[in-house]
N, C-alpha and C positions, 0 to 999 in steps of 0.2 A: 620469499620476496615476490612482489605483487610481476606480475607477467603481463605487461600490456598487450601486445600483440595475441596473446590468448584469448582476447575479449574477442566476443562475435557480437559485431555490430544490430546484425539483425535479431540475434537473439534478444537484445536491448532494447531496440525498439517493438519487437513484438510483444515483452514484457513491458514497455510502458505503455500501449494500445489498449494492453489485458486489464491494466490497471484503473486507463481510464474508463473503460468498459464495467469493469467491476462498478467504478466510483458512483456512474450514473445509475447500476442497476443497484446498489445498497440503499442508495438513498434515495431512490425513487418509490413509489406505492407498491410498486412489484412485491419488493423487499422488507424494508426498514425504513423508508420514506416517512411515514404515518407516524411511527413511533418517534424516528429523531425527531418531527417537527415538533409532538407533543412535549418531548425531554427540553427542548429549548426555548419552547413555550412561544411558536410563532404558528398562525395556520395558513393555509394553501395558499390563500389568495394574497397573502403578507412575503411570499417568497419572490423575489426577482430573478434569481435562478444566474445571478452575476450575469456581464458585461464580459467584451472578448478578453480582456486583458485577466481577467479569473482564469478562465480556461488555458491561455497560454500558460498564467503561473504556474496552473494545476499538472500540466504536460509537464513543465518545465521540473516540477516536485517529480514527478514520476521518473522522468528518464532519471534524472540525478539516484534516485533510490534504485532502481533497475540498473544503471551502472555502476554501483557503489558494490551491489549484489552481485555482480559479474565481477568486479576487482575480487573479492573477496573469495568466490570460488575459484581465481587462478589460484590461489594458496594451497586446492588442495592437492594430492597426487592425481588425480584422476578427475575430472569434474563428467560426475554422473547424475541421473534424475535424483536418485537417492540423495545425494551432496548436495544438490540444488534443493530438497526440501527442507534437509535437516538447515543449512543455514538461511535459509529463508526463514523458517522456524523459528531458528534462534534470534535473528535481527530483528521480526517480528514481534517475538513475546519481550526482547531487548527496548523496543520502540514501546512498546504497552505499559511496560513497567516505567519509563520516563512519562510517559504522558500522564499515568494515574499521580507522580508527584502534582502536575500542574491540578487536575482533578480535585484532589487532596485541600493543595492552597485554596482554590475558587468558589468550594464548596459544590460542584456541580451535583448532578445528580445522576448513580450507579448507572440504573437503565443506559444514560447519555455515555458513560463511559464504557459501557460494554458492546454499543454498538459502536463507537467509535472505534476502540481495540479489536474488536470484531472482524471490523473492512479493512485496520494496519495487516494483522492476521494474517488475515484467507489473501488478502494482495501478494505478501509476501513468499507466501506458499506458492501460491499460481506460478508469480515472478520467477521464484527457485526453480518451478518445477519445468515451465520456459525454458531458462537461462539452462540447465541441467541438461535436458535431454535435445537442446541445440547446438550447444558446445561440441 
């Protein structure tokens, strides 16, 4: 049974921080920036880079996934780093494998969905591995 008072707040928010931090550095030049743009078929100067209310949604995506990931490691006996990656992991590859159905229908293109899966991924991982060894 899920354990509220188990949840570390801060853990949650540092995992939704990591998250936005990741988001900005995947898909920025650093990263995979260059490549998503080409996969979606827009260039530099064609991006707006969204409006505040993007970025609040995108916090708002994040904490909910980072708290979703805290509920779920109260399940286990123990919540360790180990715990926090393997389900990280599995929500993760859980999430990748729903979104390639959407992929699938849209016709998108591989490259786009493996850096998309990519950033669900390594997000979750980070998030687990957060969430794990703050707990």
């Amino acid at each position: 049974m899920i354990d509220w008072s188990e949840v570390n707040y801060w853990a949650v928010l540092a995992a939704t921080v990591s998250t936005m931090i990741l988001g900005f550095l995947w898909y920025s030049p650093v990263l995979f920036g260059n490549a998503w743009m080409k996969q979606i078929g827009k260039k530099k100067e064609e991006m707006s880079g969204g409006g505040p209310l993007t970025y609040i949604l995108t916090a708002v995506t994040a904490l909910v996934g980072a708290w979703m990931l805290a509920l779920l490691l109260t399940l286990a006996d123990k919540t360790t780093i180990s715990s926090g990656l393997t389900v990280g992991l599995l929500v993760g590859l859980s999430i990748s494998a729903k979104i390639g159905m959407n992929y699938l229908f849209e016709g998108k293109k591989i490259g786009l969905y493996l850096i998309t899966i990519g950033y669900h991924l390594v997000s979750y991982l980070v998030a687990g591995l957060i969430i794990g060894a703050m707990q």
